[in-house]
MMTF fields as JSON, N, C-alpha, C and O atoms, coordinates in Angstrom:
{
  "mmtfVersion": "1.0.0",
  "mmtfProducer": "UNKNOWN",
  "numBonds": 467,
  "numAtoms": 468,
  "numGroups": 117,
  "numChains": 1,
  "numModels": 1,
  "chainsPerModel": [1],
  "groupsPerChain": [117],
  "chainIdList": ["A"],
  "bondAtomList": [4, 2, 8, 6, 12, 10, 16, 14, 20, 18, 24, 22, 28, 26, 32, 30, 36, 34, 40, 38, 44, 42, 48, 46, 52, 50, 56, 54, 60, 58, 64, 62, 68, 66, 72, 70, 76, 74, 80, 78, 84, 82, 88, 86, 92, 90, 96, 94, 100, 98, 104, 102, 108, 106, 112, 110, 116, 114, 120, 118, 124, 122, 128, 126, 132, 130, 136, 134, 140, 138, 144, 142, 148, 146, 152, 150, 156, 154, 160, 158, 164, 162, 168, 166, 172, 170, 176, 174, 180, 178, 184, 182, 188, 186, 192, 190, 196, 194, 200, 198, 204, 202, 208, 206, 212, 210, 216, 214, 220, 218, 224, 222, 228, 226, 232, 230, 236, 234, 240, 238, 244, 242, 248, 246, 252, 250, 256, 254, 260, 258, 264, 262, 268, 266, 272, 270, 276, 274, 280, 278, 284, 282, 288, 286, 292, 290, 296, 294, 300, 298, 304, 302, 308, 306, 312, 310, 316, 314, 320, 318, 324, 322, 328, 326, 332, 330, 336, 334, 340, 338, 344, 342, 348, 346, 352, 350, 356, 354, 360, 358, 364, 362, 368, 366, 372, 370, 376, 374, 380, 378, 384, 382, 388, 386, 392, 390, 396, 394, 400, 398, 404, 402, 408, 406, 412, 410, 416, 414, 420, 418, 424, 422, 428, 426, 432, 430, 436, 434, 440, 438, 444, 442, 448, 446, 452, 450, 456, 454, 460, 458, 464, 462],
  "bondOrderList": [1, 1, 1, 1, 1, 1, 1, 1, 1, 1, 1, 1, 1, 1, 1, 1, 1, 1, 1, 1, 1, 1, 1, 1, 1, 1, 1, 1, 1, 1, 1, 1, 1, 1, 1, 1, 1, 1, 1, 1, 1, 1, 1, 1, 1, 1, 1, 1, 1, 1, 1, 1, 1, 1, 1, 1, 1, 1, 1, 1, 1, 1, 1, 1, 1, 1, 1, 1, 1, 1, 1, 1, 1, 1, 1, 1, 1, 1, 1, 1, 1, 1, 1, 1, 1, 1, 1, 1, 1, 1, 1, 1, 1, 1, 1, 1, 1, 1, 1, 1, 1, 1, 1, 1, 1, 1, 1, 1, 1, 1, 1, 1, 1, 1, 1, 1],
  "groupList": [{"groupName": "UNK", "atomNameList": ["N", "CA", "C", "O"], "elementList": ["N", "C", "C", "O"], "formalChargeList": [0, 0, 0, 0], "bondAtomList": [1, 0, 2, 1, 3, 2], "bondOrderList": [1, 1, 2], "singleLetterCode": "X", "chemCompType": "L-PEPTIDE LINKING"}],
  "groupTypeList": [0, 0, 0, 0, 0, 0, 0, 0, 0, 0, 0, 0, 0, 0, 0, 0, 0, 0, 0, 0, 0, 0, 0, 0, 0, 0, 0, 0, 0, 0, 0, 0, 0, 0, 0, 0, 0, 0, 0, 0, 0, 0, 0, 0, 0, 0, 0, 0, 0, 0, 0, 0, 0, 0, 0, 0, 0, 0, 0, 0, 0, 0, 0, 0, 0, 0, 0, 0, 0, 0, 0, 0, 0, 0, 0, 0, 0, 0, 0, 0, 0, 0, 0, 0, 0, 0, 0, 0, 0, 0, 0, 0, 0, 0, 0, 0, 0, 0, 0, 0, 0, 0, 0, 0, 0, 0, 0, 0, 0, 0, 0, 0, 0, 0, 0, 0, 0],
  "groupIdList": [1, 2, 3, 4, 5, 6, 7, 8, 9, 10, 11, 12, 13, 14, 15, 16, 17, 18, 19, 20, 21, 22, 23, 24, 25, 26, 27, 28, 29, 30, 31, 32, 33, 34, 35, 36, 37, 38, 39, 40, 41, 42, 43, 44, 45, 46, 47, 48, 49, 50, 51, 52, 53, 54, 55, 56, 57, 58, 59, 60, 61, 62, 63, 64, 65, 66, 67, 68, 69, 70, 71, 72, 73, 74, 75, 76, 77, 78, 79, 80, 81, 82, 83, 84, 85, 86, 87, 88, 89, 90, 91, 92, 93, 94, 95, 96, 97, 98, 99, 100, 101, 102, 103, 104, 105, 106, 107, 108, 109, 110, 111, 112, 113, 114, 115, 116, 117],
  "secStructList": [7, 6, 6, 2, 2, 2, 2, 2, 2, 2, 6, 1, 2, 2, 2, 2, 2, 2, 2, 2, 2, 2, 2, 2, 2, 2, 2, 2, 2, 2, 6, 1, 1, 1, 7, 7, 2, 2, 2, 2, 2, 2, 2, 2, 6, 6, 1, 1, 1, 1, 1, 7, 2, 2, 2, 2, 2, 2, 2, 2, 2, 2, 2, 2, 2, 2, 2, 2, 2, 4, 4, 4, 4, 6, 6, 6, 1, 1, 1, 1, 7, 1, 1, 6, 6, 6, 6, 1, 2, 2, 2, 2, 2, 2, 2, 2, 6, 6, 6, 6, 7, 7, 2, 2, 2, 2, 2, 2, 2, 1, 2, 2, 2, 2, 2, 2, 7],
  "xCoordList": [40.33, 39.506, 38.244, 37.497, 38.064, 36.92, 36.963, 36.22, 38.401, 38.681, 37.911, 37.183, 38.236, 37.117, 35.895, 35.347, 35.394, 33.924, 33.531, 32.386, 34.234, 33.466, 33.454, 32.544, 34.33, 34.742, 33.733, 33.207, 33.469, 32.553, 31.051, 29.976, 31.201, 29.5, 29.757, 28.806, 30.721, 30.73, 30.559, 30.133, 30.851, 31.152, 29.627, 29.524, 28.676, 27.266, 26.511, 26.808, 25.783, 25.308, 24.675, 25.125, 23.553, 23.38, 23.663, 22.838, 24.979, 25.826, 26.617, 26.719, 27.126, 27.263, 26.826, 27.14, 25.275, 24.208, 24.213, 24.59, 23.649, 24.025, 25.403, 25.257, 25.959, 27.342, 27.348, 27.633, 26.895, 26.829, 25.893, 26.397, 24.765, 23.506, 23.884, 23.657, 24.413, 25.178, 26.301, 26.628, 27.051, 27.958, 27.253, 28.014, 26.069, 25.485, 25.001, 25.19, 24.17, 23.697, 24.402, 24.181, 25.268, 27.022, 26.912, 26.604, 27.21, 27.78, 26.891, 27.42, 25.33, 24.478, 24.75, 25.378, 24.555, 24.528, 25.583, 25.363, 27.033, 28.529, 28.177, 28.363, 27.792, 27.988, 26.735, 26.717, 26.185, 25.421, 26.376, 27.404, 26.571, 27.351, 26.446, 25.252, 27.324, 26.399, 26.038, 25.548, 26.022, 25.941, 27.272, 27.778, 27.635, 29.1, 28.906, 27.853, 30.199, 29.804, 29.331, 28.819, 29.651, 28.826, 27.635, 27.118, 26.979, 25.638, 24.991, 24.425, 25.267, 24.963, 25.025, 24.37, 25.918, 25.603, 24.453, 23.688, 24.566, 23.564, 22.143, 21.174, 22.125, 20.89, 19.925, 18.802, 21.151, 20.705, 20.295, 19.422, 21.181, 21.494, 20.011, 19.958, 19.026, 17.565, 16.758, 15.736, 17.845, 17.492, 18.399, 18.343, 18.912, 20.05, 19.262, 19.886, 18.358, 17.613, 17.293, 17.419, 16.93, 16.123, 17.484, 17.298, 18.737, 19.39, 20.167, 19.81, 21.035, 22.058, 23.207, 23.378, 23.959, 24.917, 26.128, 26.438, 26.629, 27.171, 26.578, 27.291, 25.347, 25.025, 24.589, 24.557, 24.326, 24.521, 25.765, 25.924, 26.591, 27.876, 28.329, 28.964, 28.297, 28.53, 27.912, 28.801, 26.654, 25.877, 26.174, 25.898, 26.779, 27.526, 28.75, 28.822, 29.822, 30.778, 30.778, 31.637, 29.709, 29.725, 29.208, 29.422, 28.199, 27.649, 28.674, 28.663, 29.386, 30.199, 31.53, 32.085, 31.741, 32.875, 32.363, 32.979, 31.31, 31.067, 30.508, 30.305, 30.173, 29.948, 31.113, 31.084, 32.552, 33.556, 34.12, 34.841, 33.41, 34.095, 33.318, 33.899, 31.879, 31.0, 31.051, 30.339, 31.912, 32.35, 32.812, 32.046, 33.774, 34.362, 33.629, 34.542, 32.622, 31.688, 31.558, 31.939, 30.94, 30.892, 32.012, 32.038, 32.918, 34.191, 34.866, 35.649, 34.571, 35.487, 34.049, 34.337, 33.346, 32.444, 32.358, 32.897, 31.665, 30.9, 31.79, 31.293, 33.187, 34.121, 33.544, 33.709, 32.909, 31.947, 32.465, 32.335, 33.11, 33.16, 32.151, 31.334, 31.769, 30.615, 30.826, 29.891, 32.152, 32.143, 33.866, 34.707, 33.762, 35.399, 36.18, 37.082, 36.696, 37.057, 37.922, 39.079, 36.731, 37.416, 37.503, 36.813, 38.389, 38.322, 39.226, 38.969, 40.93, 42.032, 41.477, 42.071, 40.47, 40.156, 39.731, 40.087, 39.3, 39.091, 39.878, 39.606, 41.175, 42.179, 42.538, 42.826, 42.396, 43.112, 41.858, 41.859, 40.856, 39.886, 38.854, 38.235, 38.859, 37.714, 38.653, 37.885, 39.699, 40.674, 40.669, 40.722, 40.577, 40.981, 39.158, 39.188, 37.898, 36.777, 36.634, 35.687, 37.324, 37.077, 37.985, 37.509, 39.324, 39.913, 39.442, 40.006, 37.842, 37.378, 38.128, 38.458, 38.659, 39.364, 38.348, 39.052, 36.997, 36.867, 36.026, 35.321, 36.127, 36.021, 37.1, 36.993, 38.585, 39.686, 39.959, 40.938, 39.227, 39.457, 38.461, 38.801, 37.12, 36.754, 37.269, 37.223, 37.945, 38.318, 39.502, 40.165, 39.902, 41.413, 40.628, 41.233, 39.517, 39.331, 38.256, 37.715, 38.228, 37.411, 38.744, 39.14, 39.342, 40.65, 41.266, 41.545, 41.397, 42.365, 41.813, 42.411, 40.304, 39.071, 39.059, 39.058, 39.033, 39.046, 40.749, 41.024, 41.367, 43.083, 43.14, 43.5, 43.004, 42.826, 42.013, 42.537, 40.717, 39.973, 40.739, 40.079],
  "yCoordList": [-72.866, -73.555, -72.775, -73.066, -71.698, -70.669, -70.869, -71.661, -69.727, -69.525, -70.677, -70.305, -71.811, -72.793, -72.645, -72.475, -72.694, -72.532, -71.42, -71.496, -69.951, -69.196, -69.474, -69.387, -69.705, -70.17, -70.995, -70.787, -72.616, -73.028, -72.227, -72.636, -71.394, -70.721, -69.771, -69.707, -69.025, -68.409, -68.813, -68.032, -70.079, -71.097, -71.867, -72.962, -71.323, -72.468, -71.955, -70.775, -72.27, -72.464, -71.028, -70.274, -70.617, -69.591, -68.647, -67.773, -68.296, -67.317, -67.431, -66.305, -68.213, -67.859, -66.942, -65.752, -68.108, -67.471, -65.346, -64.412, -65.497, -64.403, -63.088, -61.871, -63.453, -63.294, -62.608, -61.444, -63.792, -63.673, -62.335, -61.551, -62.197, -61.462, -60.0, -59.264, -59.6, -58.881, -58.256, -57.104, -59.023, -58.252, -58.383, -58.499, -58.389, -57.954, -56.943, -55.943, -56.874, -55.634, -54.597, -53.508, -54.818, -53.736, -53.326, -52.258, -54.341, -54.154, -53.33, -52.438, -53.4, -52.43, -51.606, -50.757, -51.318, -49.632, -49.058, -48.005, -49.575, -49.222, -48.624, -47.409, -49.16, -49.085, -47.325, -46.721, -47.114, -46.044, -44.751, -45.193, -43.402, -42.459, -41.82, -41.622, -41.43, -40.679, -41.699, -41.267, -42.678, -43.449, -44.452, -45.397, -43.902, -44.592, -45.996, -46.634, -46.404, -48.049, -47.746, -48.564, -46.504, -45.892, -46.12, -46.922, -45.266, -44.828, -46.656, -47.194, -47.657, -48.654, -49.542, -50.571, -49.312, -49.594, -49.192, -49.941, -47.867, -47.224, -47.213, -47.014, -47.429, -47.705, -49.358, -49.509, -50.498, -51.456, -51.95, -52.814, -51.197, -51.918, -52.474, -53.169, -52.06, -52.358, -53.598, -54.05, -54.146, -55.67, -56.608, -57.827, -56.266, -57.032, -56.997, -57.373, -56.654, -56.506, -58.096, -58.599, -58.505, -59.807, -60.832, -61.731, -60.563, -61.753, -61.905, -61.049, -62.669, -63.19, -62.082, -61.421, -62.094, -61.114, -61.268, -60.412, -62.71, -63.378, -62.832, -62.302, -63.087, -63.096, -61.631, -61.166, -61.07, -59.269, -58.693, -58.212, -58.806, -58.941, -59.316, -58.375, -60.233, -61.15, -60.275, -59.617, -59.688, -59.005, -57.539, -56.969, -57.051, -55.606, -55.485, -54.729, -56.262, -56.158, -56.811, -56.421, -57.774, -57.778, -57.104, -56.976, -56.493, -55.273, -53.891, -53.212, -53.622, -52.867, -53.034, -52.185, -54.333, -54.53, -54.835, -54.934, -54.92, -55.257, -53.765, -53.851, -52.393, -51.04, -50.608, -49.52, -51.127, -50.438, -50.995, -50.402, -52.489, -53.195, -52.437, -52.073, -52.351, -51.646, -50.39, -50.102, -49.363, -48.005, -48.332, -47.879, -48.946, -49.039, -49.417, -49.942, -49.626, -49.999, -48.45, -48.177, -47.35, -46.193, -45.398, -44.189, -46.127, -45.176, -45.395, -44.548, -46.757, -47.26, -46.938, -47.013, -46.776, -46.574, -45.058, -44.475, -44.427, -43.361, -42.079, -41.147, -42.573, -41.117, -40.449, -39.326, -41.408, -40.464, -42.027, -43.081, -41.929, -42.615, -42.861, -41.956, -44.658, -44.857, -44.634, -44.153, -44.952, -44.255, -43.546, -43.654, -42.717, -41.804, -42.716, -41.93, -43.542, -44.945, -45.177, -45.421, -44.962, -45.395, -43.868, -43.556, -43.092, -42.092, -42.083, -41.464, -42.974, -43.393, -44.577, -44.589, -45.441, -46.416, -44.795, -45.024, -43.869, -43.196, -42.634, -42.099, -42.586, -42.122, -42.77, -42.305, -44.003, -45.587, -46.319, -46.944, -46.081, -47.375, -46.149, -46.566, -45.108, -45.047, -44.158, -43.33, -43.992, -44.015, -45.157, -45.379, -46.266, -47.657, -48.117, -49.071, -47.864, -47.946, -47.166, -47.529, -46.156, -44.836, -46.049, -46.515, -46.079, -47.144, -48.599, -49.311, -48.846, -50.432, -51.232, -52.239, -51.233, -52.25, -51.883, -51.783, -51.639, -51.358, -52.805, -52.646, -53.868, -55.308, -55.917, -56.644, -55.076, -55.677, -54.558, -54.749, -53.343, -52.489, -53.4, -53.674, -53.675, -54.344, -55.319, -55.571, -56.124, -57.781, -57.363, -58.296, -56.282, -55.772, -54.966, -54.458, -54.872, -53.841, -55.09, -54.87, -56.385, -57.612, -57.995, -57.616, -58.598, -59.681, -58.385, -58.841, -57.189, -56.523, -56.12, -55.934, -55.933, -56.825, -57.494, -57.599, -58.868, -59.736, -60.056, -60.095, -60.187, -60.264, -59.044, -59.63, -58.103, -57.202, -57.44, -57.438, -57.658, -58.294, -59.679, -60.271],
  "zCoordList": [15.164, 14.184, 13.842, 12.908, 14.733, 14.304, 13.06, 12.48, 12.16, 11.279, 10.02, 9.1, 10.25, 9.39, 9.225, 8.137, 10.239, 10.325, 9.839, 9.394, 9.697, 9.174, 7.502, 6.677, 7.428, 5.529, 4.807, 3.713, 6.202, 5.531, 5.73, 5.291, 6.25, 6.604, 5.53, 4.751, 5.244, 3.667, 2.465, 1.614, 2.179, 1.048, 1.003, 0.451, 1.514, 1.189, 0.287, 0.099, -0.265, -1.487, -1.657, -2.521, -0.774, -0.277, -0.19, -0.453, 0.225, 0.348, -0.946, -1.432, -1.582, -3.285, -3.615, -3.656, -4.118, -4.633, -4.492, -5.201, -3.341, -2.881, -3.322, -3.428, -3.399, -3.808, -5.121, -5.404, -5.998, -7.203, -7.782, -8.586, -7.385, -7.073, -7.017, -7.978, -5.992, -5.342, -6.163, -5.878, -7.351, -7.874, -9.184, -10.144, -9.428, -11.093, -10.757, -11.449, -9.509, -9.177, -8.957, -9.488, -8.198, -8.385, -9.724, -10.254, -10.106, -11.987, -12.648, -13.311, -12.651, -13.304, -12.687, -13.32, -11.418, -10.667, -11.203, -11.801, -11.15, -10.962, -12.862, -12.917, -14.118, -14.697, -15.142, -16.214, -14.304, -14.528, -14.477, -13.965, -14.738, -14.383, -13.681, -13.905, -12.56, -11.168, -10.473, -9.429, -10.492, -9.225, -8.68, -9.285, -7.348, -7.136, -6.406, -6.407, -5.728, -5.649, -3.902, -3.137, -3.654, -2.281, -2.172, -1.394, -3.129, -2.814, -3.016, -2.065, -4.818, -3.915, -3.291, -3.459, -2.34, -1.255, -0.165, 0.441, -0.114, 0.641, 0.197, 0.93, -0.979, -1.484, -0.99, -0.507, -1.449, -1.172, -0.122, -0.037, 1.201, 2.641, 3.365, 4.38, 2.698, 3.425, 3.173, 3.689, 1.855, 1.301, 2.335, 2.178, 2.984, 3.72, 5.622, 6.615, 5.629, 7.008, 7.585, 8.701, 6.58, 6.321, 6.857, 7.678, 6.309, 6.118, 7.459, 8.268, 7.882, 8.761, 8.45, 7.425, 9.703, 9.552, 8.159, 7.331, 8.307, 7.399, 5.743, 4.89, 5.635, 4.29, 4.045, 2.905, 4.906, 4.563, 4.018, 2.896, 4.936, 4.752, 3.516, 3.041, 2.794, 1.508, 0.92, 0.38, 0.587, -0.095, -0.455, -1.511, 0.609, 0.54, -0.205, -1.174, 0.233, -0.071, -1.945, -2.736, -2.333, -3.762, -4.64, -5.845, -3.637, -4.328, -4.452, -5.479, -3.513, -3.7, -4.829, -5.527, -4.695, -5.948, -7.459, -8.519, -7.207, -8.54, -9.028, -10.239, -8.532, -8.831, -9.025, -9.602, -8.707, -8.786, -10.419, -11.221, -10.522, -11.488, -12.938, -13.96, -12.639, -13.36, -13.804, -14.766, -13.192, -13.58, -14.851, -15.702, -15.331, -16.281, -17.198, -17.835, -17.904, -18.82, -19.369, -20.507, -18.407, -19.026, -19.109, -19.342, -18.911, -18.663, -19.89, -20.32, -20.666, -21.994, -22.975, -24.17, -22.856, -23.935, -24.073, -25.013, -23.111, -23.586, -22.324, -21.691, -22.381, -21.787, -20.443, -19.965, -20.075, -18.452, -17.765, -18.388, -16.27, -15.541, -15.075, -14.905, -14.579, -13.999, -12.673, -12.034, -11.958, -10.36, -10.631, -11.522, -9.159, -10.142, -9.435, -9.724, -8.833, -9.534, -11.267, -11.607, -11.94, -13.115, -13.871, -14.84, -13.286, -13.72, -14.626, -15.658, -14.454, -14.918, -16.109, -17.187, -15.908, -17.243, -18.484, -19.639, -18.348, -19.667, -20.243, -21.318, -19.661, -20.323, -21.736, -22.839, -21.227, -21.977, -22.685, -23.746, -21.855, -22.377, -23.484, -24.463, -23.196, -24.569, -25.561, -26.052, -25.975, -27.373, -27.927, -29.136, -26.671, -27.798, -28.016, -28.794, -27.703, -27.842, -29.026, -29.724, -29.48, -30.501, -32.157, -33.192, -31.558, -32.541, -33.139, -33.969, -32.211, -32.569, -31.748, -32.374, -30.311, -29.635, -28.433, -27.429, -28.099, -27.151, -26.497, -25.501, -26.979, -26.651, -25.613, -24.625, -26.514, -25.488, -24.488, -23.767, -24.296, -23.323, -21.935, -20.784, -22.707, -21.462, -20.932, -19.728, -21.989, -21.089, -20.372, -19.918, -20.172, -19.597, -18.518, -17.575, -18.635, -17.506, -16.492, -15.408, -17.322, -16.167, -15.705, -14.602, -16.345, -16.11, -14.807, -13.698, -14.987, -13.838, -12.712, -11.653, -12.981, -11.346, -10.902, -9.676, -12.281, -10.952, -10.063, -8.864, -10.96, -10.641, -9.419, -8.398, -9.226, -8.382, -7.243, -6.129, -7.394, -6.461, -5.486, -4.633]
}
């Protein structure tokens, strides 16, 4: 019954919150070129001192997916991957950004994050 208890100690409001936080900030970094969903990580890890192991934890790992999800922003727009990660979205996603579809390159490159995720 561990197994419960950690779920509900993941699932509080808090740790959302958190959560949420965590993968915009991904998402800007991830979407920069030259910065991978590594570094932030390594960048951030000193905001996470403060917190519970739990909510560090939560904080890393959304920060990290949401830099991976974020590569692809520069990868369908402007032909430079934001982490090499999305080195394979520029093949596909900025021809159809060049053709005026690069609206549905992104919602194909959220929908197969999060579905992936």
């Amino acid at each position: 019954m561990d197994v419960l208890n950690y779920l509900i100690e993941a699932m509080t409001p808090l740790n959302l919150f958190l959560a949420l936080g965590g993968v915009i900030a991904g998402t800007i970094i991830g979407a920069m070129p030259g910065l991978s969903a590594t570094m932030a990580v390594a960048v951030l890890v000193p905001f996470t001192y403060v917190m519970g192991p739990a909510s560090g934890l939560i904080v890393l790992g959304a920060i990290y997916t949401g830099a991976i999800y974020g590569g692809a922003f520069a990868a369908i727009l402007v032909n430079t991957p934001g982490t090499p990660s999305a080195i394979a979205t520029t093949f596909d996603g900025y021809p159809m950004a060049q053709k005026g579809e690069g609206a549905l390159a992104i919602s194909l490159a959220t929908f197969s994050s999060v579905a992936g995720g």
